[in-house]
C-alpha positions, 0 to 999 in steps of 0.5 A: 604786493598789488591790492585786488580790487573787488568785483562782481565776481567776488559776490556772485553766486553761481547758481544753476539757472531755470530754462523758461519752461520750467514749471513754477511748482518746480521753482517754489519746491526750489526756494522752499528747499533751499533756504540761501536761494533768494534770487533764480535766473532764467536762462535759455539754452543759448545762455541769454537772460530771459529774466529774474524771479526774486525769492519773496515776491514769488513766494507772496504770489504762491502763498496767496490764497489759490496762488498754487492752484493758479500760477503752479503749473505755469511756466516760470516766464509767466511771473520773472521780471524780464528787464532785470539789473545785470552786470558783467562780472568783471565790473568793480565792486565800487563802480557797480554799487555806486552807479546803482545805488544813485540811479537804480536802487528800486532794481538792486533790491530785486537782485541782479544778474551776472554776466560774462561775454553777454551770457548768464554768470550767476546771481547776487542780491543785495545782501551780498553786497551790504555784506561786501561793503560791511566787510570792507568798513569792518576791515577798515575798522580793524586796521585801525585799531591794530595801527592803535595798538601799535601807537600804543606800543611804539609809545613806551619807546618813544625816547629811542623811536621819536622821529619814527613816532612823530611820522607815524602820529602825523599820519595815522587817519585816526585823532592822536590827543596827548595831555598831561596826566598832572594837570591835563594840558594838551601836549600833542595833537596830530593832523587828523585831530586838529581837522576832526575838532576844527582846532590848530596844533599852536592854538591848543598845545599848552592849554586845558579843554575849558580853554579851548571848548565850552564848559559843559563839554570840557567837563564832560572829557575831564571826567573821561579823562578821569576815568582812565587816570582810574582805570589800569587799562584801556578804555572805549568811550562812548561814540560823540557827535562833533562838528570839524574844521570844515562844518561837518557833522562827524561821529567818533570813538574816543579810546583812552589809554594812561601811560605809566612811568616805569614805578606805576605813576601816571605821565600822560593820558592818550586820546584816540579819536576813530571816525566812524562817520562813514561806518554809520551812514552805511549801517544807516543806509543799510537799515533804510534799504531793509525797510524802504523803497529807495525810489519813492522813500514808502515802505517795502514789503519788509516794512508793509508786513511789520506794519500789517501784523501790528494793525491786526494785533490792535484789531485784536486787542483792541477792537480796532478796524483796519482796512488794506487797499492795494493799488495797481496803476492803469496804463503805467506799462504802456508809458514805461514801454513808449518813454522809458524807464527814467520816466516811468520811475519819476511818474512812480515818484509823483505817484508816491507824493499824490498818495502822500497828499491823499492819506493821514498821517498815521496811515502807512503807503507801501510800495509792493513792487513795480507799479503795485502799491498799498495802504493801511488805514484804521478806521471807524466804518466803511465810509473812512475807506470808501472816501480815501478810495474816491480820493485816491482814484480822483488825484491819479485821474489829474495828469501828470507833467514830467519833463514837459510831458503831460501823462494821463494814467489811473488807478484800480484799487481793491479794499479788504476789511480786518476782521470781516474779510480775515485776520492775518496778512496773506489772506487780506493781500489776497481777497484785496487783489481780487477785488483790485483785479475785479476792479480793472475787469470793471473798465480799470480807474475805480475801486472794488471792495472783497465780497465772498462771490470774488473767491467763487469767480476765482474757483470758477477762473480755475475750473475754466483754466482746468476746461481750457487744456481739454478742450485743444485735445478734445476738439471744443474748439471752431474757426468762424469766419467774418468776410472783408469787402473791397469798397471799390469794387464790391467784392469779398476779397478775404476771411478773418479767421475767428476762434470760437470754444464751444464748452460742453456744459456752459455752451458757447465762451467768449474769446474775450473771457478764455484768450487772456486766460490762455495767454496768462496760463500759457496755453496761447501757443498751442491754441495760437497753432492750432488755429494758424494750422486750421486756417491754411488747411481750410483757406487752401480749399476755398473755391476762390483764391480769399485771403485769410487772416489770423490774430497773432498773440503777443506772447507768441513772438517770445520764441523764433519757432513762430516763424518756423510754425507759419512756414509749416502750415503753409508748407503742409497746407499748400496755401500760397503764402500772399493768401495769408495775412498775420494780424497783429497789435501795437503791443508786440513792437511795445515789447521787444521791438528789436526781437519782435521786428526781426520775427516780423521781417523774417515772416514777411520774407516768406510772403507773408502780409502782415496787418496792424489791428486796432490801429488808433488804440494805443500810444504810439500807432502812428510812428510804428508805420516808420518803424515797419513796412505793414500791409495793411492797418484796421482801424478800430471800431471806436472811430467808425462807431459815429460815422457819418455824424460826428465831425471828429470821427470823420476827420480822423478817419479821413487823416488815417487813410490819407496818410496810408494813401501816401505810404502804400498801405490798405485800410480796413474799417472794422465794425461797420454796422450801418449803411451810412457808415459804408457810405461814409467809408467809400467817400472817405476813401478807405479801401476795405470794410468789416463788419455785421452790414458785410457779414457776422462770423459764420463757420461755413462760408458758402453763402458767399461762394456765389458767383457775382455776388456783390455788396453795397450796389 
C-alpha cells in the first residue's frame, strides 16, 4: 500500500472567513467564544484573501485600556495583516515547514492561510504544524519500538530463524549490542551500533567495554548491565550523549533486555540504542518558537508577558522599580514597501543587534510584532530610563547599510513606570504606547514618558471620533477653495477643494487633527464622497469653465467602487470629466501598486486628470513618473519655503520642472507666500503656483470671478 504524503490540507482548519466589513466587536465576541480559534481570515465575496488577524495580537489590542472603546467598531480591515503567509493546500507538509522555517519563521508564527485555485481554503497556525511534525516523530517512535518488540521476540527463536535474524539486526535503524551475560563480552554488534559508537564489528566483538572505551564510562554501562542482569524485565535507561563515527554530538536511549536459557540462567544481555537526536532537536526547536522570535532570536510576546509579571512581582516584594519601554520604528514601512521584505527583515535583524548593544544584561528585549519592540528595565530612578531611552534614539538615528544600501530610519519610544504609572502588564503596555504614540505625534525620533494628561487626550480622540460620525449627517462639514494661477499667462486656471469641520462646540478643527482619525475609524470614505460629490456639484456651477481638484485618501482605493464613485458625481453633477483633477500621494502606488495603478488607469479613461501631491517627500518620487502617465506633479512646500535664496532649493526645483518638461507633465509650486518666491518660480519655468500670495482657502469664490482680473503684473 502507497504511503499518503501529508499535506497542507491534513492540518487546515476550515473556518468560516470575516468579510472586511465586519466590525471587530464581532471578531472579539468570535475569539472570546471559541477558545480553539487562534487565527481568523479576511475574505471578500469573491474568495480572495484581504488579510489575517491573529488571536493574541488583537485580543492585546481590545484589552488594552480604551482598546473597545477605540477600535470596537471599526472594520476588521483596520487591525489584519494584509500580506499574510498563504500557501495552496496541496503543498506537502515537508516542503512548506521547511522553506518556512528557514526563510520566514517570524510570519509562521502569526499563522497562515490556506488556498485553493488562488482562493481562501481555510487556516492553520503553527500549533498545528508542531503537532503535525510531533505526531510523525511520535509514530517514528512507535515503530521503533514494536520492531524492538520483534527483536526481542525473534531473539528466543534465534536457533531456528538466524539467517532472517542476521537481516533484520542488520538493518534495524536502531543500536543492536549483544554481550555475553557470564563475563560481558561483546558478541554482536549491527551497522547502526558500529555508526552511533564510532566503532567497527572486527574491533569490539570479543572485548569488554574497559577495552573499547574509557574507564569511567565502562563502569558506568557494566553497572547497567547490572541492573538488567537483576531485573526480570526490560529495562529503559537514561538518555546518554555520545559522540559517532562521523563527530556528531547524538542523544540516545539505551533499553536492556536479559535473555534467559529455558531453566532461568541468564545467557546474554541485549542493548538497544533509540537515537533521538532528531526527536529533541524539534522538541528543542518547538520550545524556542513558543518563547523567541526566529528572526531577531528576542523574546516574543509569550516570553515578554513571563518576564513582565516576574518584574512586577519583585516590585511588589521587593520594592523594586521596573520601567517598560515600547519601541515603534519610524519610516520602517516606507523601506519594507520601497526594498521588500527580505530587507526589511535584515533591517529588523540589525535593529535587534543595536538594541543588544544599548541595554545590560539583566535587561529583557522583545520583539512585539512587526516593527514594534519592548524592554524591560529595572531600575533605581528615572535617570536609569531616561539614559537607556537617548541611547536607543541615538544608535537607530546612525544608518544602517544592508546589502550596500545606506537606510536612515528612527525610533519613537514610550516609557511607563512600576508601580507609579500601574501594576499589572495590560495597563503599563497601554499608557507605554500612548505615550510611544504621544511621541511620534511630537515629530516621531525621540521618546515620551506616560503622564495622566495622555489618558484625558485619549478620552477626548474618542469623543472626537464619536463627534466625527454626526458631523456627515448633521452637516458640520464645508468645502474651501484655494485658487491655482497659471505663471504664464497670470490667469486662475482652477480650485483645490479643501475640507473644513466646523464643530458645534470647539469651532473650527484642523483637517490635519479629524483626517487621520477619519482614515483609522474608517470614516475616510464616506467623507471622501461626500466631498467628491460637493466639489462637482458646485465646480459645474462656477461661471468660468476652472478645474477643480480633490485629495483622494489612500484608503480609498482599497475598494473598486472608486472608480464607480467618480463616474457618478461627475454623471449627476454634469461636470465635464477634464474639469476634474484627482490629487494623489506616493503612498497609494507604495501600497498596492499592481491594484491601485489599475483603479488610476481605470479613472484616468474617463477623463480624469490625475495630480501627484507632495512630490519630493517620499522614497521613491521620481521613479513613479515611469510607473504612471501623471498630469500634473505639486511640489512640496518645503522646496519652495527658501526660494530665492537658498541655492539648493533652486536647484532642485529647477531639475524637477526641467525633467517634467521632458515628460510632459504640468508643475505646481504649493506654498508660495512671497513675491520673490513667484518670481523665482516664473524664472524657473515652472508652470503653475499656490499659495497665500494667490489667495487663502475661502468657501465663496466670487472674489475671483471678475473679468480680467490678473495676478503678478
Amino acid at each position: 500500500m502507497q504511503k499518503t504524503v501529508p499535506c497542507i490540507a491534513d492540518i487546515t482548519d476550515r473556518i468560516d472567513p470575516f468579510p472586511p466589513h465586519c466590525q471587530n466587536s464581532t471578531l472579539y465576541e468570535a475569539f472570546r467564544d471559541d477558545t480553539e480559534l487562534m487565527v481568523a481570515a479576511v475574505v471578500d465575496q469573491a474568495g480572495r484573501v484581504l488579510g489575517l488577524i491573529e488571536r493574541h495580537a488583537f485580543n492585546l489590542t481590545m484589552a488594552a485600556e480604551y482598546g473597545r472603546a477605540l477600535y470596537g467598531n471599526k472594520p476588521v480591515t483596520t487591525m489584519m495583516d494584509s500580506s499574510p503567509l498563504m500557501v495552496d493546500i496541496a503543498t506537502p507538509l515537508h516542503d512548506f515547514t521547511h522553506k518556512t522555517l528557514s526563510e520566514r519563521p517570524s510570519e509562521l508564527m502569526r499563522g497562515f492561510i490556506a488556498t485553493s485555485d488562488g482562493r481562501y481554503a481555510g487556516v492553520g497556525t503553527s500549533l498545528s504544524v508542531l503537532r503535525a511534525i510531533s505526531g510523525d516523530l511520535q509514530r517514528s517512535l512507535v515503530r521503533q519500538r514494536e520492531m524492538t518488540s520483534d527483536l526481542i521476540r525473534l531473539s528466543s527463536e534465534s536457533q531456528r530463524h538466524q539467517t532472517f535474524l542476521n537481516m533484520v539486526i542488520q538493518n534495524i535503524p536502531a543500536m543492536v549490542l549483544v554481550k555475553n551475560a557470564s563475563d560481558q563480552r561483546i558478541i554482536l554488534i549491527n551497522e547502526a551500533g558500529e555508526d552511533m559508537l564510532g566503532v567497527t564489528q572486527d574491533g569490539v566483538v570479543g572485548r569488554q567495554s574497559s577495552e573499547i572505551m574509557s574507564t569511567e564510562r565502562a563502569a558506568l554501562y557494566n553497572s547497567y548491565d547490572q541492573v538488567a542482569l537483576q531485573s526480570q524485565g526490560t529495562v529503559m535507561l537514561k538518555e546518554e550523549q555520545i559522540t559517532d563515527s562521523q563527530g556528531r554530538l547524538r542523544t540516545i536511549q539505551l533499553k536492556k533486555t536479559v535473555l534467559r536459557t529455558p531453566s532461568g540462567e541468564a545467557d546474554s544481555i541485549l542493548t538497544l540504542g533509540i537515537d533521538l537526536t532528531e526527536q529533541k532537536q524539534a522538541e528543542a526547536r518547538i520550545a524556542h518558537l513558543a518563547h523567541f522570535d526566529p528572526l531577531t532570536g528576542l523574546a516574543n510576546r509569550a516570553l515578554f508577558a513571563k518576564d513582565m509579571d516576574s518584574s512586577l512581582s519583585r516590585v511588589q516584594r521587593l520594592g523594586h522599580k521596573v520601567a517598560l519601554l515600547c519601541l515603534d520604528l519610524d519610516r520602517f514601512k516606507a523601506v519594507n514597501d520601497s526594498y521588500g521584505h527580505i530587507m526589511g527583515d535584515r533591517l529588523l535583524i540589525e535593529v535587534a543587534e543595536r538594541l543588544r548593544a544599548c541595554v545590560r544584561k539583566s535587561d529583557v528585549i522583545a520583539r512585539m510584532g512587526g516593527d514594534e519592540f519592548a524592554v524591560i528595565q529595572d531600575i533605581d530612578g528615572l535617570e536609569d530610563t531616561q539614559c537607556l531611552a537617548k541611547r536607543i534614539v541615538e544608535a537607530m538615528k546612525q544608518p544602517m547599510v544592508i546589502e550596500g544600501v545606506h537606510l536612515e530610519i528612527g525610533v519613537s519610544i514610550g516609557v511607563a513606570l512600576a508601580p507609579e504609572d500601574g501594576m499589572d502588564t495590560k495597563n503599563l503596555l497601554s499608557r507605554a504606547d500612548l505615550a510611544m504614540y504621544s511621541a511620534k505625534a511630537a515629530g516621531r525620533n525621540g521618546w515620551r514618558l506616560y503622564s495622566s494628561e495622555m489618558d484625558a487626550q485619549l478620552q477626548g480622540r474618542i469623543e472626537m471620533e464619536q463627534d466625527l460620525k454626526s458631523a456627515l449627517s448633521e452637516g458640520q462639514f464645508q468645502l474651501y477653495y484655494q485658487p491655482l494661477l497659471n505663471l504664464n499667462d497670470n490667469e486662475i486656471v482652477s480650485f483645490e477643494a479643501l475640507i473644513r469641520w466646523r464643530h458645534p462646540i470647539r469651532g473650527m478643527v484642523s483637517p490635519a487633527e479629524f483626517i487621520p482619525l477619519a482614515e483609522e475609524c474608517g470614516l475616510i470614505g464616506q467623507i471622501g464622497e461626500w466631498v467628491l460629490e460637493d466639489a462637482t456639484r458646485t465646480a459645474a456651477q462656477w461661471p468660468q469653465n476652472w478645474r477643480v481638484a480633490v485629495n483622494i485618501s489612500p484608503l480609498q482605493f482599497r475598494h473598486k467602487s472608486l472608480v464607480n464613485l467618480v463616474e457618478r458625481a461627475l454623471t449627476t453633477s454634469g461636470l465635464p470629466p477634464a474639469r476634474l483633477e484627482l490629487e494623489i500621494t506616493e503612498s497609494v502606488i507604495l501600497e498596492d501598486e499592481t491594484h491601485n495603478l489599475g483603479i488610476l488607469n481605470d479613472i484616468r479613461a474617463l477623463g480624469v486628470r490625475i495630480a501627484m501631491d507632495d512630490f519630493g517627500t517620499g522614497y521613491s518620487s521620481l521613479s513613479y513618473l515611469r510607473t504612471f502617465p501623471f498630469d500634473k506633479i505639486k511640489i512640496d512646500q518645503s522646496f519652495v519655503r527658501d526660494l530665492p535664496h537658498d541655492k539648493d532649493a533652486l536647484s532642485i526645483v529647477r531639475a524637477i520642472t526641467e525633467m517634467a518638461q521632458s515628460l510632459g507633465v504640468l508643475i505646481t509650486a504649493e506654498g508660495v507666500e512671497t513675491q520673490a518666491q513667484m518670481d523665482a518660480l516664473r524664472q524657473l519655468n515652472c508652470g503653475e503656483a499656490q499659495g497665500y500670495l494667490i489667495g487663502r482657502p475661502a468657501p465663496d469664490i466670487s472674489a475671483y470671478c471678475q473679468t480680467e482680473k490678473r495676478y503678478g503684473t
